[in-house]
C-alpha positions as CSV (number, residue, x, y, z in Angstrom):
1,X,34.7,36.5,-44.6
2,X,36.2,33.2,-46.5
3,X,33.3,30.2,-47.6
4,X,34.9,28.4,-45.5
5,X,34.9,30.5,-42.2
6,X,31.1,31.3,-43.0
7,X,30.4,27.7,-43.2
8,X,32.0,26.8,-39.7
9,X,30.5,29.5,-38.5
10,X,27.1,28.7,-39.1
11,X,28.1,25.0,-38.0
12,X,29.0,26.3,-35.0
13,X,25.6,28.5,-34.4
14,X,23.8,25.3,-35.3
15,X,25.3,22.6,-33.2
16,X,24.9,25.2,-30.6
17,X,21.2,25.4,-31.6
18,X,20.4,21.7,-31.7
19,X,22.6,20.8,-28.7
20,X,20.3,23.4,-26.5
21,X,17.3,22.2,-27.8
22,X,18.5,18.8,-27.0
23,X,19.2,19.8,-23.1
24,X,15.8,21.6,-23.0
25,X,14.2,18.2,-24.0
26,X,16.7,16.3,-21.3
27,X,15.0,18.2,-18.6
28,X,11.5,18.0,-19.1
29,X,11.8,13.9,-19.4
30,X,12.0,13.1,-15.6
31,X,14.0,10.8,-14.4
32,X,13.2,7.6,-13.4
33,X,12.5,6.8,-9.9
34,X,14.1,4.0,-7.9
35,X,11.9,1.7,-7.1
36,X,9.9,1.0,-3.7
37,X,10.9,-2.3,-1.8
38,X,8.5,-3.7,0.6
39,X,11.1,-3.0,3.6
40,X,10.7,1.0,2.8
41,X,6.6,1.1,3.2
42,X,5.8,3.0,6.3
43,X,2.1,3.0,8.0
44,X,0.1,3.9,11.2
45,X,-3.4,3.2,11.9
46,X,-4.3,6.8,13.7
47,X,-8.0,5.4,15.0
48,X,-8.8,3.2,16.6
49,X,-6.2,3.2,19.6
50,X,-4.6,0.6,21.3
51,X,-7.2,0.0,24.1
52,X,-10.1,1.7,22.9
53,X,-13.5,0.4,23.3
54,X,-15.6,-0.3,19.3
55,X,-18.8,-1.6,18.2
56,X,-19.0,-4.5,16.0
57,X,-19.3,-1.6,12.9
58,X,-16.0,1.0,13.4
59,X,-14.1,3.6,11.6
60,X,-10.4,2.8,10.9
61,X,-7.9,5.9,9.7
62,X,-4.7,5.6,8.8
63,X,-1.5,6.7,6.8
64,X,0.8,5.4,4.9
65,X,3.5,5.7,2.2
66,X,6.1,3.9,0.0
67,X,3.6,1.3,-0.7
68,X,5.7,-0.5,-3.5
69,X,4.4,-0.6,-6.7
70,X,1.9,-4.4,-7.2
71,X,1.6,-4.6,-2.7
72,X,-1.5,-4.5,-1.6
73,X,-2.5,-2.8,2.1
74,X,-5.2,-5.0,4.3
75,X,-6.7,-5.0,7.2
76,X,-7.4,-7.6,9.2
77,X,-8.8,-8.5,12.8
78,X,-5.7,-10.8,14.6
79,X,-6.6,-13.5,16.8
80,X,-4.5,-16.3,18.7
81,X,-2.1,-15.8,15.9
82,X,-4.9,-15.9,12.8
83,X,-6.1,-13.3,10.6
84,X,-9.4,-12.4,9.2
85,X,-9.2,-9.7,6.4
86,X,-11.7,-6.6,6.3
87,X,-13.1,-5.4,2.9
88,X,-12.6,-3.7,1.6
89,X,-8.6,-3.4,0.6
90,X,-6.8,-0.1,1.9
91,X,-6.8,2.2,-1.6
92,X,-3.0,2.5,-2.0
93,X,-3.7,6.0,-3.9
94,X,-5.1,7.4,-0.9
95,X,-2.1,8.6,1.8
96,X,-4.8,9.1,4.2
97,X,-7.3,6.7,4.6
98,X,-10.9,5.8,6.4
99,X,-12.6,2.3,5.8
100,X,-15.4,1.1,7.9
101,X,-15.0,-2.1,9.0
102,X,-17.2,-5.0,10.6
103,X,-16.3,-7.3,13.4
104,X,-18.8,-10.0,13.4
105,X,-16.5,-13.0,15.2
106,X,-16.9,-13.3,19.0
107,X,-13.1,-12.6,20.3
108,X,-12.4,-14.6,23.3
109,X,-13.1,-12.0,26.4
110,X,-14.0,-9.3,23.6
111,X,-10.5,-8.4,23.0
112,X,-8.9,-8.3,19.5
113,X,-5.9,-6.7,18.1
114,X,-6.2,-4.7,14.8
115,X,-3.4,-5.5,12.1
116,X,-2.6,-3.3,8.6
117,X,-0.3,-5.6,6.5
118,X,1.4,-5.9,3.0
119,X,1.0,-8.5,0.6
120,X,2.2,-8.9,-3.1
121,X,-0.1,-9.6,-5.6
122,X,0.2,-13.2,-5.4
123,X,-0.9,-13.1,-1.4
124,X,-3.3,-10.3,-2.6
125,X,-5.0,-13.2,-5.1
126,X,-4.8,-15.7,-1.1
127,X,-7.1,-13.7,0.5
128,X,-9.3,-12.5,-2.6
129,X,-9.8,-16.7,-3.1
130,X,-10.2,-16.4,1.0
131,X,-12.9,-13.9,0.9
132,X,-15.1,-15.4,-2.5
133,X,-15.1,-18.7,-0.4
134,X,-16.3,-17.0,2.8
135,X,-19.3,-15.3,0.9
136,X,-20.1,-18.7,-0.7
137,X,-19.9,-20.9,2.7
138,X,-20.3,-18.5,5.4
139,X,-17.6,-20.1,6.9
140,X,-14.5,-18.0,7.2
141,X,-11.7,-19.9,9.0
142,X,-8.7,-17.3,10.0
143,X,-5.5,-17.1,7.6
144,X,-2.3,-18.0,9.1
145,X,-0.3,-15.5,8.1
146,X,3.0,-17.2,7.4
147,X,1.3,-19.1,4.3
148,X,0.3,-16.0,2.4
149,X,3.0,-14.7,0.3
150,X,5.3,-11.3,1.2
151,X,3.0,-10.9,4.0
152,X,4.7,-8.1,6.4
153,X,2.9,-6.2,8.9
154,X,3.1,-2.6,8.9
155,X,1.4,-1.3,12.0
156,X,-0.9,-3.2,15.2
157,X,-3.2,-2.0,17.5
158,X,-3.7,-4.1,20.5
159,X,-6.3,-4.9,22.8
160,X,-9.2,-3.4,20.9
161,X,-12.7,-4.4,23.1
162,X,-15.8,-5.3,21.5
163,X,-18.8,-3.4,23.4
């Protein structure tokens, strides 16, 4: 065999080498995901039910997934078109979720209506200011939800009853 055949030879076995390692690497990196828009987050509150009777201390459950990446998930008791956020914030890690929650307020006839919402990180930092002042007045005035920023609800339940 001629130098020069042995030479492109073992080019040849090398670049073929190098090119495979290459394509090994390729698929272990993985590849980037789109990312998640606020209009693709889907959730349900599971319990309570729309209707259901609750004490002033109740179990919430719920689901949810696509949360985009820097939303937050809240709940919040909804009132003659006013909100009133419930620490603590639904964990976005969690798909499945159970937060106990406190209704202290004095609904007009009992009845209330039970909201899970989205906000960015800017209407995230509206109701964290919202909830310091509350614990340092005791006064906590409802949130109109068209002043905190990318607010969008993602499931309601209606017509919960205080007992």
């Amino acid at each position: 065999m001629s130098p020069e055949v042995k030479w492109s030879l073992i080019a040849t076995i090398t670049a073929a080498i190098i090119g495979g390692i290459f394509i090994l690497i390729a698929k272990r990196i993985p590849e980037k995901q789109p990312e998640v828009g606020p209009e693709q987050s889907h959730a349900e509150i599971l319990r309570p039910k729309t209707g259901q009777v609750v004490g002033h201390s109740f179990v919430v459950e719920g689901a949810h997934e696509n949360l985009p990446p820097k939303y937050h998930m809240w709940l919040a008791t909804e009132m003659n078109g006013l909100l009133w956020p419930k620490e603590p914030e639904v964990r976005a890690a969690d798909r499945r979720w159970s937060i106990k929650i406190v209704e202290s307020g004095s609904p007009p006839g009992g009845f209330f209506t039970l909201v899970l919402f989205q906000v960015s990180a800017e209407g995230n930092k509206t109701i964290m200011k919202w909830i310091a002042r509350g614990h340092r007045t005791g006064d906590w005035p409802g949130i109109d939800p068209n002043k905190m920023h990318d607010y969008s609800q993602l499931y309601v339940v209606r017509d919960l009853r205080l007992w």
